[in-house]
MIDOSE-1310 file (N, C-alpha, C; in nm, 2 decimals, decimal comma, always signed):
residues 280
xxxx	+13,94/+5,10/+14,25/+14,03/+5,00/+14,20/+14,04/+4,88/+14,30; +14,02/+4,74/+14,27/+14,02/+4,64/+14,34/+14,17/+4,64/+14,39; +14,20/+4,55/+14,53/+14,30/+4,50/+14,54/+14,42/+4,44/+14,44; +14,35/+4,34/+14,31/+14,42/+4,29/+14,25/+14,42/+4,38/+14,15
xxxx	+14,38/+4,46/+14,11/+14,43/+4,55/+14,00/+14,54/+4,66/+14,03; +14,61/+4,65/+14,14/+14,74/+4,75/+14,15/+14,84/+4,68/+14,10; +14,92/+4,77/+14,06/+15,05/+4,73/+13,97/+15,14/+4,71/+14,09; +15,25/+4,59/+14,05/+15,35/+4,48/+14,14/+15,41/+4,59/+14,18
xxxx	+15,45/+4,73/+14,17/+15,59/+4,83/+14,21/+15,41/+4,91/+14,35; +15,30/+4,92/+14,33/+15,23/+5,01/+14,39/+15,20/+4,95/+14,49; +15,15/+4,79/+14,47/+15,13/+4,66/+14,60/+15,20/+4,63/+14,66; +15,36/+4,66/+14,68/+15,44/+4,62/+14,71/+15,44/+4,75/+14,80
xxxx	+15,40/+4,85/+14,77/+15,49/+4,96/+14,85/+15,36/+4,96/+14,95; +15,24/+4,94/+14,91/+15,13/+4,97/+15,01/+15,14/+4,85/+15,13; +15,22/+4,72/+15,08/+15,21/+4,61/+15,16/+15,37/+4,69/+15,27; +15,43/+4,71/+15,20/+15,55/+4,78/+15,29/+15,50/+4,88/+15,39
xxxx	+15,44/+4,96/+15,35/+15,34/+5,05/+15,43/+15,22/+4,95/+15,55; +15,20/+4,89/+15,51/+15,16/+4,85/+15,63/+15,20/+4,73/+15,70; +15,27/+4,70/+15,67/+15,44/+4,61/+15,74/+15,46/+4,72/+15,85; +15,50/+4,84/+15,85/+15,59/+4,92/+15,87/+15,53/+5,00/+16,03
xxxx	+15,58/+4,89/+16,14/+15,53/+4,94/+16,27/+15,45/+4,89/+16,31; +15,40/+4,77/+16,26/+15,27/+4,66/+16,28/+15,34/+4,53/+16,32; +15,25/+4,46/+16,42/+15,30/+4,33/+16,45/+15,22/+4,25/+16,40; +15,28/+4,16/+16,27/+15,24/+4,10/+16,20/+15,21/+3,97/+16,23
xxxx	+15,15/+3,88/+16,23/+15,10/+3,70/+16,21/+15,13/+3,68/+16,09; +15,24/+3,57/+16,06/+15,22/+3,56/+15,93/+15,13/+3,43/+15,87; +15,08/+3,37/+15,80/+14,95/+3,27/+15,77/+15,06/+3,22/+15,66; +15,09/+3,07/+15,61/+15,16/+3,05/+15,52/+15,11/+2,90/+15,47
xxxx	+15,11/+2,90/+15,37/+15,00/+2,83/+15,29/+15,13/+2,72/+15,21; +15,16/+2,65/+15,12/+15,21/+2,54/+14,98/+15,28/+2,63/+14,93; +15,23/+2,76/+14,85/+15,32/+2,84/+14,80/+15,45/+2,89/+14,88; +15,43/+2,90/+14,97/+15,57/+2,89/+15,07/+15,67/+2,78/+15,04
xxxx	+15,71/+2,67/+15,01/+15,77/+2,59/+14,99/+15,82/+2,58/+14,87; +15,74/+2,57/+14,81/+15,75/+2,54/+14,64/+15,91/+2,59/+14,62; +15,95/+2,73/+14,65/+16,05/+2,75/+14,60/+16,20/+2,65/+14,71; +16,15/+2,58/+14,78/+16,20/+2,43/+14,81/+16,23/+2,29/+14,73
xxxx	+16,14/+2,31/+14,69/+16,10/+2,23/+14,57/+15,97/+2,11/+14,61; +15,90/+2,17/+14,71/+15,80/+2,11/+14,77/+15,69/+2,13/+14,66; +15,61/+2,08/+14,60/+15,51/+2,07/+14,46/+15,41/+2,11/+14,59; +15,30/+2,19/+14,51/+15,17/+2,22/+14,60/+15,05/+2,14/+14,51
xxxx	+14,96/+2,17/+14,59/+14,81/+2,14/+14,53/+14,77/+2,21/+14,42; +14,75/+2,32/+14,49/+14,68/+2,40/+14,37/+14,72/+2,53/+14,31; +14,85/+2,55/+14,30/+14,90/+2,67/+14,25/+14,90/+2,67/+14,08; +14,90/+2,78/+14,03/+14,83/+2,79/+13,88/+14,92/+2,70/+13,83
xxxx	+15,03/+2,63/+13,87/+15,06/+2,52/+13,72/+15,10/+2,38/+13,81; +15,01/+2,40/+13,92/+15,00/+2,27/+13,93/+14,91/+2,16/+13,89; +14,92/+2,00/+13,88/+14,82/+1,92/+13,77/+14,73/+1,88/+13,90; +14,62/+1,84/+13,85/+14,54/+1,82/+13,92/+14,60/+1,70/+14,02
xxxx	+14,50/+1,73/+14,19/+14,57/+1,62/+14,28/+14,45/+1,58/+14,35; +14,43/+1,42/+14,45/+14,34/+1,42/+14,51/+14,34/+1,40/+14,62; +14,41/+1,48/+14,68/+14,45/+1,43/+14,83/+14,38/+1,35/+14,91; +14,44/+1,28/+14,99/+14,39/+1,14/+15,07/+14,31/+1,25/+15,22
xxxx	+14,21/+1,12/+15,22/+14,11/+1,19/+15,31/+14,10/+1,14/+15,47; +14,11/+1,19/+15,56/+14,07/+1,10/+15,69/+14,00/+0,97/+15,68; +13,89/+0,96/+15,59/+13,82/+0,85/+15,59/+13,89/+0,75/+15,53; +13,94/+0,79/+15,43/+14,00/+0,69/+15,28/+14,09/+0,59/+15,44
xxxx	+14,16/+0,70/+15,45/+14,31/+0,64/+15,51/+14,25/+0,50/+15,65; +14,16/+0,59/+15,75/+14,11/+0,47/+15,84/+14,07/+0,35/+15,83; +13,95/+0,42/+15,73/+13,87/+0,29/+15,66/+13,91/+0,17/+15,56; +14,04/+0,22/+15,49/+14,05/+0,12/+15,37/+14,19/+0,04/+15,44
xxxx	+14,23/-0,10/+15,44/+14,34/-0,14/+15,49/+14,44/-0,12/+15,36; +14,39/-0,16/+15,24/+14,43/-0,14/+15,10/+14,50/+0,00/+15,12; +14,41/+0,09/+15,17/+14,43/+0,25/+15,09/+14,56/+0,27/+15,21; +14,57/+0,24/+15,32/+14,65/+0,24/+15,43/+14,81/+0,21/+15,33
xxxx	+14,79/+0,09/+15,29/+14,92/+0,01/+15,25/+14,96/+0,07/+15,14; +14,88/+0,12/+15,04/+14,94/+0,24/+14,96/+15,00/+0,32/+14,99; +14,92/+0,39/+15,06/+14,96/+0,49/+15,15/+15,14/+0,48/+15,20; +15,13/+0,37/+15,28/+15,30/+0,41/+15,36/+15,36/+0,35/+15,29
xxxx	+15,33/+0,28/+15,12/+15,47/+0,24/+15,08/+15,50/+0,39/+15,00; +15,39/+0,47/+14,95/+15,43/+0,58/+14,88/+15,53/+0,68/+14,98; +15,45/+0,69/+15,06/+15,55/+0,77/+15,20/+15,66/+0,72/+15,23; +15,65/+0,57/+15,26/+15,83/+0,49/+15,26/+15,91/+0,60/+15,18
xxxx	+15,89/+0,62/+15,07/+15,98/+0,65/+15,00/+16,00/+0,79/+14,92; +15,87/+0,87/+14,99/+15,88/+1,01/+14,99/+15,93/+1,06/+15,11; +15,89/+1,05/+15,24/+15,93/+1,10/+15,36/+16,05/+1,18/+15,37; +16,15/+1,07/+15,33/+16,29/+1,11/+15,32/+16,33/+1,23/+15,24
xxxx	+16,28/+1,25/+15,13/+16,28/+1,37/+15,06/+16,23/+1,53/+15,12; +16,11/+1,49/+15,17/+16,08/+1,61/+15,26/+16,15/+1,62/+15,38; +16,23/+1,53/+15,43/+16,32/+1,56/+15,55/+16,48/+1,61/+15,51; +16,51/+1,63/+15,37/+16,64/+1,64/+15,31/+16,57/+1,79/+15,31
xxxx	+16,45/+1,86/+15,29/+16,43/+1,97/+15,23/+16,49/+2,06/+15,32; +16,55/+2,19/+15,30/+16,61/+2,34/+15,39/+16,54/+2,43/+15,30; +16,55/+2,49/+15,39/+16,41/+2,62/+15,42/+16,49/+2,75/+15,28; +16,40/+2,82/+15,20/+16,45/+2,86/+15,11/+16,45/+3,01/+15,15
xxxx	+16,52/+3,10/+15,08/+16,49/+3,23/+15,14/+16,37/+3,31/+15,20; +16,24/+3,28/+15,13/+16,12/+3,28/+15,16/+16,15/+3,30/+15,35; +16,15/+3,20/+15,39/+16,14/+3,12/+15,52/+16,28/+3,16/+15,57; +16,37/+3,21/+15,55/+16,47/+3,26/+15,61/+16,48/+3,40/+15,63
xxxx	+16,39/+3,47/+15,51/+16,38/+3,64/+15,55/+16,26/+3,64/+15,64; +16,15/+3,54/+15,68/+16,01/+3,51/+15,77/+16,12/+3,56/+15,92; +16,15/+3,47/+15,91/+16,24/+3,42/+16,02/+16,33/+3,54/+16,09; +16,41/+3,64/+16,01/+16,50/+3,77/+16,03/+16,38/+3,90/+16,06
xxxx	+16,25/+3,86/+16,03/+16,16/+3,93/+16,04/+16,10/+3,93/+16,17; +16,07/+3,79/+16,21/+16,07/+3,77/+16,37/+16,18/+3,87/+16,45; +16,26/+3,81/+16,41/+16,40/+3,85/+16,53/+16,40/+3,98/+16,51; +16,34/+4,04/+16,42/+16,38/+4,18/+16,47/+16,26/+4,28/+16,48
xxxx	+16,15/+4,14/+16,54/+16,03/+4,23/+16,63/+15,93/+4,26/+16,51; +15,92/+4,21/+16,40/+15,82/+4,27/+16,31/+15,69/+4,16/+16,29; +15,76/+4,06/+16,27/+15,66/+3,93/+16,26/+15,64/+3,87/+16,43; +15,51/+3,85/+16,44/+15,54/+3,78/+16,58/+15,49/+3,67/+16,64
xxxx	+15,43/+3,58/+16,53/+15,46/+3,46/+16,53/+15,40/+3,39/+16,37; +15,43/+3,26/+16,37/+15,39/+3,19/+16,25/+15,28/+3,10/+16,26; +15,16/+3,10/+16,16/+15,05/+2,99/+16,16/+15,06/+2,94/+15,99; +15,10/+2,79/+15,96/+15,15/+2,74/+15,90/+15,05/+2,65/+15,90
xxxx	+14,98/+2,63/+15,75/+14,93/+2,47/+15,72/+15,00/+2,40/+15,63; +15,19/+2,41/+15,66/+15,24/+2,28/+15,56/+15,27/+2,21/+15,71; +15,34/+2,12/+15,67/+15,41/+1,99/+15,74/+15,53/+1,95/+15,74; +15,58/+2,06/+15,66/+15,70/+2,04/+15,67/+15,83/+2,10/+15,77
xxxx	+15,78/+2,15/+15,81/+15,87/+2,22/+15,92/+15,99/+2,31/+15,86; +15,97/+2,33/+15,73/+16,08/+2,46/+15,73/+16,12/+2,60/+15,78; +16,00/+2,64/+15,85/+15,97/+2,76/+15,91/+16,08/+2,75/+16,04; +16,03/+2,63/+16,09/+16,12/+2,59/+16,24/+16,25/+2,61/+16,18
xxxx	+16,31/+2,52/+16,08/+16,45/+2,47/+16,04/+16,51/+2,60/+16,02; +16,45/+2,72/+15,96/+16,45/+2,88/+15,90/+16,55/+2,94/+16,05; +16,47/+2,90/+16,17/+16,51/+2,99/+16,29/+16,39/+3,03/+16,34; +16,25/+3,04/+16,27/+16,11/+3,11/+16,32/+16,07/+3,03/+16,45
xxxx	+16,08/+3,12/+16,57/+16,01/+3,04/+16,69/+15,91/+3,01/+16,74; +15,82/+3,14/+16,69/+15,69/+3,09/+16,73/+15,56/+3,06/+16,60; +15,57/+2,92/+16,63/+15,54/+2,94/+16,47/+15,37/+2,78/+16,58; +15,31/+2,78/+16,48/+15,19/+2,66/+16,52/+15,20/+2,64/+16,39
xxxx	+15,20/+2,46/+16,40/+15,18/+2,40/+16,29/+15,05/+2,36/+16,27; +14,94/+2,41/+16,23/+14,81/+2,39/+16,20/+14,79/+2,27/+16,16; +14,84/+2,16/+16,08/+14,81/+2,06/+16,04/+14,88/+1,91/+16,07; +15,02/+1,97/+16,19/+15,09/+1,87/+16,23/+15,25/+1,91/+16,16
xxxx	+15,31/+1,77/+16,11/+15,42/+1,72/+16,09/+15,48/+1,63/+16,04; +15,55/+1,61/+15,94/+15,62/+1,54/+15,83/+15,66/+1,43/+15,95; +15,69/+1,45/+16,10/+15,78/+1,40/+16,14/+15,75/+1,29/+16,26; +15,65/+1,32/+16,30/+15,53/+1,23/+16,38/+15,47/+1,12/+16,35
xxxx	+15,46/+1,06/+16,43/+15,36/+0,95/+16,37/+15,27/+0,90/+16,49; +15,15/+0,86/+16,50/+15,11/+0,84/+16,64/+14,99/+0,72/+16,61; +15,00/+0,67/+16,68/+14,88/+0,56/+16,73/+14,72/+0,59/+16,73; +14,65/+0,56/+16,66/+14,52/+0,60/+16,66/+14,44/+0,51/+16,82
xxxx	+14,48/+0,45/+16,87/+14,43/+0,38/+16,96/+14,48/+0,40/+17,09; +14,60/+0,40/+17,11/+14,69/+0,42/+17,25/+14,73/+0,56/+17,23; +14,72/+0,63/+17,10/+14,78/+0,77/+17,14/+14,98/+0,79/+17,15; +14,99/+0,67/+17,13/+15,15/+0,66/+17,12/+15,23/+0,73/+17,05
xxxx	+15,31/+0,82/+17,06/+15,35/+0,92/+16,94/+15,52/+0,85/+16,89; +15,54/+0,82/+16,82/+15,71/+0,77/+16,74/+15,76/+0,84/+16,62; +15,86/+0,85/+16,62/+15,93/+0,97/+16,52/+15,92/+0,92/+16,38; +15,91/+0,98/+16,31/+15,91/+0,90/+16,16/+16,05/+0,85/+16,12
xxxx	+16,14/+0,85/+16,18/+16,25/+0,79/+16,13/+16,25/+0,68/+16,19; +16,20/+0,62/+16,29/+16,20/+0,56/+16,38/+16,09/+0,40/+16,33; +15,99/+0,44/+16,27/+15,90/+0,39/+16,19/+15,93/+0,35/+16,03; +16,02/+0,43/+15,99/+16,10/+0,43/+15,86/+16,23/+0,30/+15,85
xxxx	+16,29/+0,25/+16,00/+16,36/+0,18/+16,04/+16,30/+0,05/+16,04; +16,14/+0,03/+16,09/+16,07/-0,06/+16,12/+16,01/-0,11/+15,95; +15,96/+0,02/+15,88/+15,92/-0,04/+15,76/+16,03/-0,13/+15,68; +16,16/-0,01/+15,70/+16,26/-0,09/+15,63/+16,32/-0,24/+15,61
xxxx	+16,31/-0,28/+15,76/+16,32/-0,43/+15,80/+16,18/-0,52/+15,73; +16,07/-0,47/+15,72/+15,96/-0,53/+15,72/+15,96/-0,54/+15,55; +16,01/-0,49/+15,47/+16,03/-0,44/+15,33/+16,15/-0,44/+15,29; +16,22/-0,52/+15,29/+16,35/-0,49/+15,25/+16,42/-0,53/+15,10
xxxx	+16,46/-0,41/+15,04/+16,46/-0,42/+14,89/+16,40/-0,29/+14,85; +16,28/-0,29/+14,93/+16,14/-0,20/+14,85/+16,17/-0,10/+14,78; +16,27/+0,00/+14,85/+16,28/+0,15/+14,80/+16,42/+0,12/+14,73; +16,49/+0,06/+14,69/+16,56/+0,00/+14,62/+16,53/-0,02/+14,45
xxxx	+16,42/-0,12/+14,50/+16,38/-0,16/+14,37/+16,29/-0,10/+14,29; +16,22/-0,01/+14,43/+16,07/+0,09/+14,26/+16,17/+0,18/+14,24; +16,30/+0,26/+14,30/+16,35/+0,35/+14,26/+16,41/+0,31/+14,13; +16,51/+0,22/+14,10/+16,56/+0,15/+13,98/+16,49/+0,11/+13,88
xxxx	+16,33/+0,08/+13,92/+16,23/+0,07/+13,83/+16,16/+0,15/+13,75; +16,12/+0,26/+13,86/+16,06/+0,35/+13,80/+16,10/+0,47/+13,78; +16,21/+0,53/+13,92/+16,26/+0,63/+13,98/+16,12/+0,70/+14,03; +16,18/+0,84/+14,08/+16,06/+0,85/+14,21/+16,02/+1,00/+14,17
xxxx	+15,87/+1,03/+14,17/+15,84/+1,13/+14,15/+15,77/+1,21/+14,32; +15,78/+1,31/+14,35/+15,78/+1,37/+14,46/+15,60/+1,43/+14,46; +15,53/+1,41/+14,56/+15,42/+1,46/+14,60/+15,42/+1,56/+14,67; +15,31/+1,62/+14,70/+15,28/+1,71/+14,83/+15,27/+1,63/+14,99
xxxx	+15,23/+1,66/+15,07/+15,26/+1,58/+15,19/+15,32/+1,44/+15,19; +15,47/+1,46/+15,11/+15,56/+1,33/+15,18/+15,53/+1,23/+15,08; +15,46/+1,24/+14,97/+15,45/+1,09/+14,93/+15,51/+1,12/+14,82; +15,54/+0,98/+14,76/+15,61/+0,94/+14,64/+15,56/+0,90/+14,52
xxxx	+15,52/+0,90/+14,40/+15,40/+0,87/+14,32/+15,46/+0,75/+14,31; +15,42/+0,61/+14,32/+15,40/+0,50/+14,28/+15,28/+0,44/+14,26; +15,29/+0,33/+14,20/+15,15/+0,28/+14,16/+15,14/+0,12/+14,19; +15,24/+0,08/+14,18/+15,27/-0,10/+14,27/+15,30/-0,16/+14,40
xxxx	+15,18/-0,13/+14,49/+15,25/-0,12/+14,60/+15,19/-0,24/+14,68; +15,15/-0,36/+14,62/+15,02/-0,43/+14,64/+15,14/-0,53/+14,74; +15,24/-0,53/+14,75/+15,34/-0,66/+14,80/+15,41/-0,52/+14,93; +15,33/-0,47/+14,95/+15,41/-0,40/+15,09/+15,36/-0,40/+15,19
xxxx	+15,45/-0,42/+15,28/+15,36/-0,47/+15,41/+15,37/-0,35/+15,51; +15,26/-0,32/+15,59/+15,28/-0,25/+15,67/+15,27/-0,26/+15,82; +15,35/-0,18/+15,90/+15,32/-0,26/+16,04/+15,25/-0,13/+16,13; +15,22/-0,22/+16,25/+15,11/-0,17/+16,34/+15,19/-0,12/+16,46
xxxx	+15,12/-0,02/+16,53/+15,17/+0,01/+16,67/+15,23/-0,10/+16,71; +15,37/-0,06/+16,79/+15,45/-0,20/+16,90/+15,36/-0,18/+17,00; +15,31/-0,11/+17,02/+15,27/-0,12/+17,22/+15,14/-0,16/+17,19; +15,04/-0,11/+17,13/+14,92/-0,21/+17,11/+14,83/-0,26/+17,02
xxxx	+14,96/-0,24/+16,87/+14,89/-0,30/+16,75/+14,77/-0,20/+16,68; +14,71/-0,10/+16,69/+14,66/-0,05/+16,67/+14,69/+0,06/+16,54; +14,62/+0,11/+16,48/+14,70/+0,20/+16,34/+14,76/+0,27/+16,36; +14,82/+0,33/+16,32/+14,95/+0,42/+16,29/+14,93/+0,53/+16,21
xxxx	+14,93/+0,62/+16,17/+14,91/+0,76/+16,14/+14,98/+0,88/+16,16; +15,03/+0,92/+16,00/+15,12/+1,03/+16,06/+15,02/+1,12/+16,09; +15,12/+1,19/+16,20/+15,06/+1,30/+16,29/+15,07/+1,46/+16,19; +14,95/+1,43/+16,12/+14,92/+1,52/+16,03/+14,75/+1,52/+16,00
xxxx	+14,67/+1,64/+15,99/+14,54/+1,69/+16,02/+14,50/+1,65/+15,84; +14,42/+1,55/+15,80/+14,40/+1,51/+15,67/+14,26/+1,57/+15,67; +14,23/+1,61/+15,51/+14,14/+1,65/+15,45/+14,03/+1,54/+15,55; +13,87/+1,62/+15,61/+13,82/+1,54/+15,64/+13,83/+1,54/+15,85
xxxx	+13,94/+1,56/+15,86/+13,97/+1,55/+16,02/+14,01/+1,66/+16,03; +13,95/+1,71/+16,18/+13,96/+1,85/+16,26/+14,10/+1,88/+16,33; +14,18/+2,01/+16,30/+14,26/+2,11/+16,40/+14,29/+2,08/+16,54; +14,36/+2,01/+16,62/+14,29/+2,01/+16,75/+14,28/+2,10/+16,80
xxxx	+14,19/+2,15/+16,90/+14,13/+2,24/+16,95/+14,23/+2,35/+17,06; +14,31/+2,30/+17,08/+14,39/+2,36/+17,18/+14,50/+2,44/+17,03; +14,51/+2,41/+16,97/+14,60/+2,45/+16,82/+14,52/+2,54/+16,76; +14,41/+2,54/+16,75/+14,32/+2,67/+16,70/+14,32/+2,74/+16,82
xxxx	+14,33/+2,70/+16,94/+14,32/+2,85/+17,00/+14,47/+2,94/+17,01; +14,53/+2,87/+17,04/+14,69/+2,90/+17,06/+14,66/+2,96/+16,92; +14,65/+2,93/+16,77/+14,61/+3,04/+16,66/+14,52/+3,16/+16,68; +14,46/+3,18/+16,72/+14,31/+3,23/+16,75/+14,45/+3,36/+16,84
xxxx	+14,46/+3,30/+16,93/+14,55/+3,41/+17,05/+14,66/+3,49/+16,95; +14,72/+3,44/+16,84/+14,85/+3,52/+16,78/+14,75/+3,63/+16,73; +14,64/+3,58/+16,63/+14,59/+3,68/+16,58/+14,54/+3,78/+16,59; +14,41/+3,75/+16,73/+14,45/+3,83/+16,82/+14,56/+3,92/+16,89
xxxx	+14,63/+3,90/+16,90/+14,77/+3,99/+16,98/+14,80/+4,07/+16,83; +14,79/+4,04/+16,70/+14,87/+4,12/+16,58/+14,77/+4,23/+16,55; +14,85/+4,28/+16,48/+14,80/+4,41/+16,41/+14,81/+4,41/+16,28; +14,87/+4,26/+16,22/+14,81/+4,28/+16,05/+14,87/+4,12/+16,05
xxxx	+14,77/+4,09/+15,95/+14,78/+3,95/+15,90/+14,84/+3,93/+15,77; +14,93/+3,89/+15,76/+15,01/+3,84/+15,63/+15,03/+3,70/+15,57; +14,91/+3,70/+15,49/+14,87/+3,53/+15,42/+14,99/+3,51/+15,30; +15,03/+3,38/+15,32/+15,16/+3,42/+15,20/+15,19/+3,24/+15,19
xxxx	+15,14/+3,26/+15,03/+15,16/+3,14/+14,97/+15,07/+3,02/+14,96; +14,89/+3,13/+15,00/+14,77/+3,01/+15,04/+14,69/+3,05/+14,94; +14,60/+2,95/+14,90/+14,46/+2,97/+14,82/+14,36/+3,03/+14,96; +14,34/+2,97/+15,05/+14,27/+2,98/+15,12/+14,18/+2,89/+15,10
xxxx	+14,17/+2,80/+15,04/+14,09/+2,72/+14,96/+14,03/+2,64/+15,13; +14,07/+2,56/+15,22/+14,07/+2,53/+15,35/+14,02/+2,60/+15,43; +13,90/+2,58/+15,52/+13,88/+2,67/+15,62/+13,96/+2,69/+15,73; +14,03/+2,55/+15,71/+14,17/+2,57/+15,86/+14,25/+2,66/+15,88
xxxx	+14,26/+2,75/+15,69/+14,34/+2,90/+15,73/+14,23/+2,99/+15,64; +14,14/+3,00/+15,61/+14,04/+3,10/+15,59/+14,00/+3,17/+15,71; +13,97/+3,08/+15,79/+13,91/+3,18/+15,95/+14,01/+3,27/+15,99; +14,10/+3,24/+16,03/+14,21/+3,33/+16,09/+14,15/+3,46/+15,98
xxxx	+14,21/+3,46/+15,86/+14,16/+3,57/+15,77/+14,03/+3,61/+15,80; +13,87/+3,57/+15,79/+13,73/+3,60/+15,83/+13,75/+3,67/+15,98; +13,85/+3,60/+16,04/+13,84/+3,63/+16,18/+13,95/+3,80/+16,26; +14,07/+3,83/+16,13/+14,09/+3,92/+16,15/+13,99/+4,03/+16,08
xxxx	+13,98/+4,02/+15,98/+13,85/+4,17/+15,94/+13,71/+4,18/+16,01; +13,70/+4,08/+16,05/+13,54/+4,10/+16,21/+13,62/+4,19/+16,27; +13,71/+4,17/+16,33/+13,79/+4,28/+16,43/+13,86/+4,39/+16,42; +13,87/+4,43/+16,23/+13,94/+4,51/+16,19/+14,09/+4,53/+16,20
xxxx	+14,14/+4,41/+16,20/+14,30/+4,34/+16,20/+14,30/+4,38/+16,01; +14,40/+4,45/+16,02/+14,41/+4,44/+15,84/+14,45/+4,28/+15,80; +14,40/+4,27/+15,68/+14,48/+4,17/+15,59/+14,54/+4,19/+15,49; +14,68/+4,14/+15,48/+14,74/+4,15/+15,33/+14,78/+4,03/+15,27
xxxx	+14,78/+3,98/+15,12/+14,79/+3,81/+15,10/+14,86/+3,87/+14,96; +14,97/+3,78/+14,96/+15,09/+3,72/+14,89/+15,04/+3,60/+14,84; +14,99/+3,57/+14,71/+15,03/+3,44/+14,65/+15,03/+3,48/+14,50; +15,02/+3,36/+14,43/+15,05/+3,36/+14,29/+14,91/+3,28/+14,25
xxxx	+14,77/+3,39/+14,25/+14,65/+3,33/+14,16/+14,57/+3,39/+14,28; +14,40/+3,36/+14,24/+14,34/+3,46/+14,33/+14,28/+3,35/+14,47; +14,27/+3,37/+14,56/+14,24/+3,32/+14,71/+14,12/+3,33/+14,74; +14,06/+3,28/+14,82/+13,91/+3,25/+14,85/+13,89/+3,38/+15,00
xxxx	+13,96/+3,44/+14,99/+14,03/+3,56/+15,11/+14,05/+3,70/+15,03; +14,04/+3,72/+14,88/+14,06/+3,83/+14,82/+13,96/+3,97/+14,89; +13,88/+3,93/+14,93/+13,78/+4,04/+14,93/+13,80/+4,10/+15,04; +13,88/+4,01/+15,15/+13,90/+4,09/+15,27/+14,05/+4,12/+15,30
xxxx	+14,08/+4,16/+15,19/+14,24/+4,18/+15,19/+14,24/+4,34/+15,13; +14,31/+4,42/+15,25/+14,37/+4,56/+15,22/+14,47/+4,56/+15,08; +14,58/+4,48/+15,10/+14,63/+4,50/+14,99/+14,65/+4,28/+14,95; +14,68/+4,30/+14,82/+14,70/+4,17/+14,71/+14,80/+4,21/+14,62
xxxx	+14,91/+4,10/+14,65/+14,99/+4,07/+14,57/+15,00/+3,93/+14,49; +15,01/+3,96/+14,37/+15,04/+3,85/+14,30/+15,20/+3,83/+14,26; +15,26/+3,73/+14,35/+15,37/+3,68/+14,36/+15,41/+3,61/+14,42; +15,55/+3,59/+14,42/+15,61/+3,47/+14,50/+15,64/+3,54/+14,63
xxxx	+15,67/+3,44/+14,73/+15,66/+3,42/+14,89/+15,84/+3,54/+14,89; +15,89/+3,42/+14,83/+16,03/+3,42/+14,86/+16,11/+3,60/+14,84; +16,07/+3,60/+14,69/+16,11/+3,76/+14,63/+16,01/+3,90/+14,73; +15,89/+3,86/+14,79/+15,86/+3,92/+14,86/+15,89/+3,95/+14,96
xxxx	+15,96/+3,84/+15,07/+15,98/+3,88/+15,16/+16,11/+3,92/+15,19; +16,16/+3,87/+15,08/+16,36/+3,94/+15,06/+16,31/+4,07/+15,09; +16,23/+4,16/+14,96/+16,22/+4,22/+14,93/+16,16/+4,34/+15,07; +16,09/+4,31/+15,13/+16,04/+4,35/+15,30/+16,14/+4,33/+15,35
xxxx	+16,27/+4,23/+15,36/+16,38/+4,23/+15,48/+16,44/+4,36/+15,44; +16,47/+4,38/+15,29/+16,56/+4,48/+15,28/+16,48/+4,64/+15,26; +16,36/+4,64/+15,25/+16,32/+4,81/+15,30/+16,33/+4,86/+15,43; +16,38/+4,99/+15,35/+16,44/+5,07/+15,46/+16,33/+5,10/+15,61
């Protein structure tokens, strides 16, 4: 019997089973959030998306200026977001020595906000923003202050116009953004970019190893709430069964990681990991 053919009451107990005395890494993917109300990519009812690419974003000045008026006016929404049970039982799981640390490809920082302390954000941060030229790093609220002066009205008026539909990394769906202006590094004019790892651009290297070392030190890998679809969290998984690190994966649809997984659950983040805080 495959992984995915165990019934939800037999997967659960086998995933408990090997919870149980193991120091876990937990790997956390989109489906983590969702029950935030953070929309993912690619979870079975989500509509198709085309996420913006390293290149799009450098190369196009156009694609740029879309870009941060949709953000203008998403950002704020993923910074209102608190961490939902999911990320608060993660978190009670740390502290009491079972989880021991977190590798995260969202951006949202709910894991942190949860109480989880060791956690690597594999892809960055909702909250950064840095200079492609000087390397300057400025907080996104800080930048949000500068757009606002530079734009004033903006998020005002497409709200009243259109009202605002919510994206995956921080953006806002609009579609008129041709009269927004954007601004450039203060210190040397140079682009601006949130400090976030886009489709197309690499991990930094010192962040995959600091990954590379959790997974190493665990004794079972717990993927929860990823396709795997990304090699940025596929390896960690390829790279615990080379070494015979079990894997167990939590999501809702099947993962590009099924075949090296001891046990597979199909479910949500949140009910599962309640559901782990509270066995005996």
């Amino acid at each position: 019997m495959s992984v995915s053919a165990l019934e939800p009451e037999t997967a659960f107990a086998r995933l408990a089973a090997l919870v149980d005395g193991r120091r876990v890494v937990a790997l956390t993917g989109a489906g983590m959030s969702t029950d935030s109300g953070i929309p993912d990519y690619r979870g079975p009812d989500s509509p198709p998306r085309n996420p913006m690419t390293y290149q799009q974003f450098m190369g196009d000045a156009a694609f740029r200026r879309h870009y941060w008026a949709r953000n203008h006016l998403g950002w704020r929404f993923m910074d209102a977001t608190v961490p939902n049970a999911g990320h608060r039982a993660l978190a009670a799981l740390e502290r009491s020595g079972t989880v021991t640390g977190v590798l995260t490809q969202n951006v949202d920082l709910l894991h942190t906000k949860a109480g989880s302390r060791a956690v690597v954000d594999l892809h960055g941060s909702y909250a950064q923003v840095r200079c492609m030229t000087c390397e300057h790093r400025v907080s996104r609220i800080s930048l949000a202050e500068r757009l606002t002066a530079a734009n004033p009205g903006f998020a005002e008026s497409v709200s009243a116009a259109t009202g605002v539909e919510i994206a995956p990394d921080a953006d806002a769906v609009i579609e008129e953004t041709a009269h927004f202006r954007v601004v450039d590094c203060d210190r040397c004019g140079g682009i601006l970019k949130p400090d976030i790892v886009y489709f197309g651009e690499s991990v930094p290297k010192p962040r995959v190893a600091a990954a590379y070392a959790m997974v190493d030190a665990a004794d079972l890998v717990l993927v929860l709430g990823s396709s795997l679809t990304v090699m940025s969290g596929l390896r960690f998984v390829r790279h615990a069964a080379k070494h015979g690190t079990p894997v167990a994966i939590v999501n809702r649809g099947a993962t590009r990681g099924d075949e090296f997984a001891t046990v597979k659950l199909d479910a949500g983040c949140s009910q599962t990991l309640t559901a782990l805080g509270a066995h005996p």
